[in-house]
LUMKE-814167 format. One line per field, with one value per residue: x negated, y negated, z negated of N, C-alpha, C in turn; residue in one letter; residue number from 1. Coordinates in steps of 0.05 Angstrom, whole numbers, plus 32768, in hexadecimal, padded with zeros to 4 digits. Layout:
<sites>
n_xx: c(X	...) $
n_yy: c(Y	...) $
n_zz: c(Z	...) $
ca_xx: c(X	...) $
ca_yy: c(Y	...) $
ca_zz: c(Z	...) $
c_xx: c(X	...) $
c_yy: c(Y	...) $
c_zz: c(Z	...) $
code: c(A	...) $
pos: c(NUM	...) $
</sites>
This chain:
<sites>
n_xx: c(7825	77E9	77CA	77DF	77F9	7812	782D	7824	7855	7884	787B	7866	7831	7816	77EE	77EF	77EE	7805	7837	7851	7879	789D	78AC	78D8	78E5	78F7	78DE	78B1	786D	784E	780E	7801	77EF	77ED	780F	783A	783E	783D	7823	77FE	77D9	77EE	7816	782B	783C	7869	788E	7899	78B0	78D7	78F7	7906	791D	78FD	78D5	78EF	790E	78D9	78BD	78E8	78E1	78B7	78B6	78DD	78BF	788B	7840	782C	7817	77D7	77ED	7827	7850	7878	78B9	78E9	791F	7927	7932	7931	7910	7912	7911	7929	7910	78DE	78A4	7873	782E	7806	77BC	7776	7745	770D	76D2	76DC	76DF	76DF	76FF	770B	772A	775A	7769	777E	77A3	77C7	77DE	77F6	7817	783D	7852	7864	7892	78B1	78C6	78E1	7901	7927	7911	7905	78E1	78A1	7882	7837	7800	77BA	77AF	7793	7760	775D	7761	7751	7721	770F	76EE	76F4	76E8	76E1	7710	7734	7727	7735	776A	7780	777A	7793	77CA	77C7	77C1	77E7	7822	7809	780C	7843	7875	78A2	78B7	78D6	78C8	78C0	78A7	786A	7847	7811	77FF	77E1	77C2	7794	7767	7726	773B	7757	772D	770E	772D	7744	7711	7702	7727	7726	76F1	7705	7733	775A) $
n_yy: c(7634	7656	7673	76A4	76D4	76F9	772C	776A	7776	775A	7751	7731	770B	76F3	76C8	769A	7662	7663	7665	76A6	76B9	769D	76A5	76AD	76E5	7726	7746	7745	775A	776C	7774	779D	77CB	7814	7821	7800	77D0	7790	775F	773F	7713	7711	7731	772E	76F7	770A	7714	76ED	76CA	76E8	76F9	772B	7756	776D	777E	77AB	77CE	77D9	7800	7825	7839	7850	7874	789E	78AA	78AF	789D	7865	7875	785F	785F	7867	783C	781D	77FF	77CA	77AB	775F	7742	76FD	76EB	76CB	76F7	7733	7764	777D	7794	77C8	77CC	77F2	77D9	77E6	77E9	77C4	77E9	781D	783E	7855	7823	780A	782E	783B	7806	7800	7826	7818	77E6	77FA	7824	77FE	77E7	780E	7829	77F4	77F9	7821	7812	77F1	77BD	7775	7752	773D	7727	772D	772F	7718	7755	7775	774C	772A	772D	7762	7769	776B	7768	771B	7716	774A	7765	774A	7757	778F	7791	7777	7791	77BF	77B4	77A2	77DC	77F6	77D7	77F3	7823	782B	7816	7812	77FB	77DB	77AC	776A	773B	7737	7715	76F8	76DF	76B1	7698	7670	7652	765A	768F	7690	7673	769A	76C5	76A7	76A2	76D6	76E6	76C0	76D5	770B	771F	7714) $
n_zz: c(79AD	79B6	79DC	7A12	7A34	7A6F	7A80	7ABE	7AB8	7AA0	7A69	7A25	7A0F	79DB	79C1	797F	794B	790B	78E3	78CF	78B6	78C9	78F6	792B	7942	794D	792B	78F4	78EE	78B1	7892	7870	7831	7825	7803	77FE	77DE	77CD	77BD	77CF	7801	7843	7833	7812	7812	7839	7811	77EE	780E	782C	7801	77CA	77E0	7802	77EE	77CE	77EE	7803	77DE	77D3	780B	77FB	77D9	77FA	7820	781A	7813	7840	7886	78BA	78E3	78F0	78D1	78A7	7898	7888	7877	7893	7865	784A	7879	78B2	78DD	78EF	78E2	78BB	78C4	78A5	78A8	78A2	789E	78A1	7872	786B	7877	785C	788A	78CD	78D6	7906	7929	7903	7903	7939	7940	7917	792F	7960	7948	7930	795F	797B	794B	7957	7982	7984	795F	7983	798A	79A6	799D	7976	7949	7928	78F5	78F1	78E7	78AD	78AB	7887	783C	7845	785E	7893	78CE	78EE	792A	7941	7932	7953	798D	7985	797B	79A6	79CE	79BF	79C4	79FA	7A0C	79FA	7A1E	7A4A	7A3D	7A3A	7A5F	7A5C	7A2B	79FF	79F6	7A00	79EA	79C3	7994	7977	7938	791F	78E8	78C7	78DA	78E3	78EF	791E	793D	7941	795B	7985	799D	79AF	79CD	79FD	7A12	7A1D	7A2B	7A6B) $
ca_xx: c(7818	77CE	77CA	77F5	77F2	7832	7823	783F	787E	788E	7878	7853	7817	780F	77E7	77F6	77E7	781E	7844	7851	7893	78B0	78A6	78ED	78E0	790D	78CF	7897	7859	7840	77F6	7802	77EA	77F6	7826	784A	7836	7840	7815	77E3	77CF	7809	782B	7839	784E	7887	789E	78A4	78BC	78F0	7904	78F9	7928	78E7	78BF	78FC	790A	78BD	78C1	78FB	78CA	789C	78BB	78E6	78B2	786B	782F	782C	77F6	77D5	77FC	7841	7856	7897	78C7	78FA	792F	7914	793A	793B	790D	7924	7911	7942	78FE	78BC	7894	7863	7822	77E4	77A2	7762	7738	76F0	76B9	76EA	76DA	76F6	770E	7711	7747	7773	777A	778F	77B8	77D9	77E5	7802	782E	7854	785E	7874	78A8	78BA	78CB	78F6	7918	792F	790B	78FB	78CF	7896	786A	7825	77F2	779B	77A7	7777	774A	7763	7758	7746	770A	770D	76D8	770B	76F4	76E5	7733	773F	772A	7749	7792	7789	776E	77AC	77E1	77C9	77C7	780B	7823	7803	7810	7862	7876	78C2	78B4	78F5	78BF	78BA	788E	785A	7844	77FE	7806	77C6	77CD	777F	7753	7714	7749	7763	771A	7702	773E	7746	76FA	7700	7744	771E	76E8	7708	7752	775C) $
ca_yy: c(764C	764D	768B	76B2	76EA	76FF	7749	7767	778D	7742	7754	7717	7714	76D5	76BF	767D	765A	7655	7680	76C1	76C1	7688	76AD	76B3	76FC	7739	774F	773D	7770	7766	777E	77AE	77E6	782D	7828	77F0	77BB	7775	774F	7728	770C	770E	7744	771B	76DB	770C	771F	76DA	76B4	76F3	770C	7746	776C	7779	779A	77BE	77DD	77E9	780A	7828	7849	7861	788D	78AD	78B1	78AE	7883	785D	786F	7845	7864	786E	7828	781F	77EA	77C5	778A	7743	772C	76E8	76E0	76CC	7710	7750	777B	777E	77B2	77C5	77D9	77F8	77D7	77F7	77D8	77C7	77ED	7839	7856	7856	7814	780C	783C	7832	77EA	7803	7837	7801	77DC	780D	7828	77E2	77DA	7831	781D	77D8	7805	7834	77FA	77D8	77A0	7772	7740	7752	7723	773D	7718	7726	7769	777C	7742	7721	7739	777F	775A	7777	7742	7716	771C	7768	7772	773B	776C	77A8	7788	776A	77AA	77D6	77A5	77B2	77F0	77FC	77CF	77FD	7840	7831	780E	781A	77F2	77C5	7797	7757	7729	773E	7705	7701	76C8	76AE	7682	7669	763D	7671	76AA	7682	7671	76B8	76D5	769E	76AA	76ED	76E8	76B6	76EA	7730	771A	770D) $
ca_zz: c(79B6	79BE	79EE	7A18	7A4A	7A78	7A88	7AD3	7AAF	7A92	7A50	7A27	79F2	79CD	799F	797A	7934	78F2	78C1	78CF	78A2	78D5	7911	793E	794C	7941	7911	78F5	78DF	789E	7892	785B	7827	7829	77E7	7806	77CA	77E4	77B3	77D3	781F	7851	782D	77F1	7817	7840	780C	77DD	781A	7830	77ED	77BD	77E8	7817	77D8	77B7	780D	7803	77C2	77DD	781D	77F7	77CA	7805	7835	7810	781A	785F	7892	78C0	78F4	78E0	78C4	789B	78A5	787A	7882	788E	784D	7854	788A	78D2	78E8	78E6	78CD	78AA	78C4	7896	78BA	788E	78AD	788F	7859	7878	7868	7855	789E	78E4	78D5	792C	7932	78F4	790B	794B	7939	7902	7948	7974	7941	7932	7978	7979	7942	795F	79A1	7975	7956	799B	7984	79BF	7998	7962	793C	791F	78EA	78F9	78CF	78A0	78A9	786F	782F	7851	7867	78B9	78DB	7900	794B	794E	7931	796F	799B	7979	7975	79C4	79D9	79B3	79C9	7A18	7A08	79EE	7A28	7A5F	7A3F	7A33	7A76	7A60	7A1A	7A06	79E2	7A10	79DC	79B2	7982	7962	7930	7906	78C8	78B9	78ED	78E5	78FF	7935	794F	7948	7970	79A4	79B0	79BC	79E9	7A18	7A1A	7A2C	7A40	7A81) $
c_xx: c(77FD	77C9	77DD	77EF	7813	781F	7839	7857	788D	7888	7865	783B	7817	7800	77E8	77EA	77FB	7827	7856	7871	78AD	78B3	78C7	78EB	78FC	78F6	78AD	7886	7848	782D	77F3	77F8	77F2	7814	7837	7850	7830	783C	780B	77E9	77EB	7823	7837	7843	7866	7893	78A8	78B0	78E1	78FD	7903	7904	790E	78DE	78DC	7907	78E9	78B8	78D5	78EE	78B7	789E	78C8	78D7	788D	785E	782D	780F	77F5	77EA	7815	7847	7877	78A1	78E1	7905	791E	7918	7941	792B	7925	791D	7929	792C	78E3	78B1	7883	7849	7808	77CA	778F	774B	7711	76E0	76C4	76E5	76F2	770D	771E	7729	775C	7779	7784	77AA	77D0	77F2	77FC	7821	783F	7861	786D	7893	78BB	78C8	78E7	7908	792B	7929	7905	78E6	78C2	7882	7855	7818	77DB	779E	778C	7765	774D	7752	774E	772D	76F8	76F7	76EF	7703	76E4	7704	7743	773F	7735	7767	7795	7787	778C	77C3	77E2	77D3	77EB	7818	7820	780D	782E	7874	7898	78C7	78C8	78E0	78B1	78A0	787A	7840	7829	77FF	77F7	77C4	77B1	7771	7736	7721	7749	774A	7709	770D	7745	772A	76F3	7715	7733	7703	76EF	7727	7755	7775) $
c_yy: c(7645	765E	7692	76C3	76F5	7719	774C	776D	776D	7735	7736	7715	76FC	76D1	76A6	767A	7656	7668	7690	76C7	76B2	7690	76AF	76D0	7711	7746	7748	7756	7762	777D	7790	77C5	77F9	782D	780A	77D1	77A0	7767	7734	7723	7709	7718	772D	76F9	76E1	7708	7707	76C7	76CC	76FB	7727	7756	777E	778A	77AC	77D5	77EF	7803	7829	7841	785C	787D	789C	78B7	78B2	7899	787C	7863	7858	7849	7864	7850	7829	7807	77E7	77AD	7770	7733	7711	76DE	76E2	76E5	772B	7760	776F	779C	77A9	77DA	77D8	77EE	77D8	77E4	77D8	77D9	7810	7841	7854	7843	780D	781E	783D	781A	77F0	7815	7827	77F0	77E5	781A	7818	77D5	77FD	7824	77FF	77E1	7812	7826	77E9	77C8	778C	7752	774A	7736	772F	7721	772D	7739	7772	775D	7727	7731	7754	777F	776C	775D	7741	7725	773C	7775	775E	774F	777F	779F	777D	7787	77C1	77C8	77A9	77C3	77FC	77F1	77E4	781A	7848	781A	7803	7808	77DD	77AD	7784	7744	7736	7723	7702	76DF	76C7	7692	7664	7662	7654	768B	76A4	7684	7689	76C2	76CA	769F	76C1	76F1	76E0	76CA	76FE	7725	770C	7705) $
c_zz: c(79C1	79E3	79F7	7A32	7A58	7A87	7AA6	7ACF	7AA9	7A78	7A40	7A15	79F1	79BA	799D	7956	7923	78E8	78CB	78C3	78B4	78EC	7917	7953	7940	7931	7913	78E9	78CB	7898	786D	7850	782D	7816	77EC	77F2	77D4	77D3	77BA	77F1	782C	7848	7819	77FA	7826	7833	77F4	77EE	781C	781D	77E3	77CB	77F7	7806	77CE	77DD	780C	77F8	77CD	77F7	7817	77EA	77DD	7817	7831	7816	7838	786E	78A5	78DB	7900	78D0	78B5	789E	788E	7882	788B	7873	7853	786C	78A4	78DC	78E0	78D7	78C5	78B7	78B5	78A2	78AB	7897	789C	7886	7868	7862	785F	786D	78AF	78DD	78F3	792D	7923	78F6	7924	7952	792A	791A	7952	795D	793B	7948	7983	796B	7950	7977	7995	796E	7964	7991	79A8	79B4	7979	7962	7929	7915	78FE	78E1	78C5	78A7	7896	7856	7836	7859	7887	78C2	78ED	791F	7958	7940	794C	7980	799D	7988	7992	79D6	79D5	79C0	79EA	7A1D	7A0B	7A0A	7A3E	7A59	7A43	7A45	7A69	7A3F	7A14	7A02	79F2	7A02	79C1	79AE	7970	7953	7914	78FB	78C5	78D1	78FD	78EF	7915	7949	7954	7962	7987	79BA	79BC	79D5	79FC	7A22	7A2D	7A35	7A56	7A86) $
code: c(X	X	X	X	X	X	X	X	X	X	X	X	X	X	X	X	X	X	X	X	X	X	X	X	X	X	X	X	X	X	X	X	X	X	X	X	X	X	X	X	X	X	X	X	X	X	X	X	X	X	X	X	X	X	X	X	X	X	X	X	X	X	X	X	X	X	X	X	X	X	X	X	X	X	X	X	X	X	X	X	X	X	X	X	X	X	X	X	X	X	X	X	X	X	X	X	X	X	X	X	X	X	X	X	X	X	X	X	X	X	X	X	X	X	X	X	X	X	X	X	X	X	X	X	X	X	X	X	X	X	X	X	X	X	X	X	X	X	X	X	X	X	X	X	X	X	X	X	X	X	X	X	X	X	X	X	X	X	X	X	X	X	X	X	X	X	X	X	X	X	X	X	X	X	X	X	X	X	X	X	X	X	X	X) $
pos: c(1	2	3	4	5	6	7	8	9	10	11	12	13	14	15	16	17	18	19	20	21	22	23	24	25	26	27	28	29	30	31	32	33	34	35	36	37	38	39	40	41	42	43	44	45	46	47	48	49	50	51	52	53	54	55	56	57	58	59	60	61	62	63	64	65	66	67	68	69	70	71	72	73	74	75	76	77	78	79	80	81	82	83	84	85	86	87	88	89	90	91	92	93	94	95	96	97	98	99	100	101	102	103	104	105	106	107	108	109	110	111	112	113	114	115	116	117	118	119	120	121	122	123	124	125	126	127	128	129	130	131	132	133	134	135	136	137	138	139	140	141	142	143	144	145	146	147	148	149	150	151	152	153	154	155	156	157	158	159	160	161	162	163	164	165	166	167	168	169	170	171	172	173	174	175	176	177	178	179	180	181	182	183	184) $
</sites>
């Protein structure tokens, strides 16, 4: 664990460095499309480490419930990961508009669902700033900023750890430079 913050309720924020698919969480958030297509970037390593069940659940979402917004996330088994779910959480493609609030919204709703779910642990990748091409340390801000947030507005929240967990060296030093910045 690189980071870590213990909020007064107990609650915890971490951020740390390694794979996303190995996390020991009751779910991880994968940084996903609207049409739930788990190709490429994070999506496409849940779903070849957990198994096609994740895309045919996807598949499965989309047709019963339409395209995902950034708000509203969908959620399917972990397959074979160590997790019980996948949330699948839309974060907005740089450069399409009011990217600032559909990454926070992306946020807030995976930790909405994750509340709904009794989850009491939730890993997250740096959404969108992958192939989505978000600049890393203004989605740092975003995602530390939403994660407070969420934290202060829902007091009564089962969700004890919240997990930010970044893969790539150049993420890591974006987002630990911004933490020691603005987090206190």
């Amino acid at each position: 664990m690189m980071r870590e913050r213990i909020y007064p309720s107990g609650r915890c924020f971490q951020i740390t460095q390694g794979d996303l698919t190995q996390q020991d969480v009751d779910a991880i958030v994968n940084a996903a499309n609207a049409q739930l297509q788990h190709g490429g970037g994070v999506a496409g390593i849940i779903v070849r480490r957990g198994g096609q069940a994740i895309q045919a659940e996807s598949d499965r979402w989309v047709r019963e419930h339409g395209r995902v917004s950034h708000a509203e996330p969908a959620y399917t088994s972990g397959g074979n990961l160590p997790c019980r779910y996948v949330i699948h959480a839309v974060g907005p493609v740089w450069g399409e508009g009011d990217e600032d609030a559909k990454l926070a919204a992306a946020v807030a709703g995976s930790l909405r669902l994750a509340d709904a779910l009794r989850l009491e642990s939730i890993a997250l990748p740096a959404i969108s700033t992958g192939i989505f091409g978000f600049p890393k340390a203004r989605a740092a801000q975003i995602i530390f900023a939403a994660v407070e947030e969420y934290f202060i507005a829902n007091p009564h929240s089962g969700l004890s750890l919240v997990r930010l967990v970044l893969y790539d060296q150049p993420t890591m030093e974006a987002f630990l430079q911004m933490w020691d910045s603005c987090v206190h």
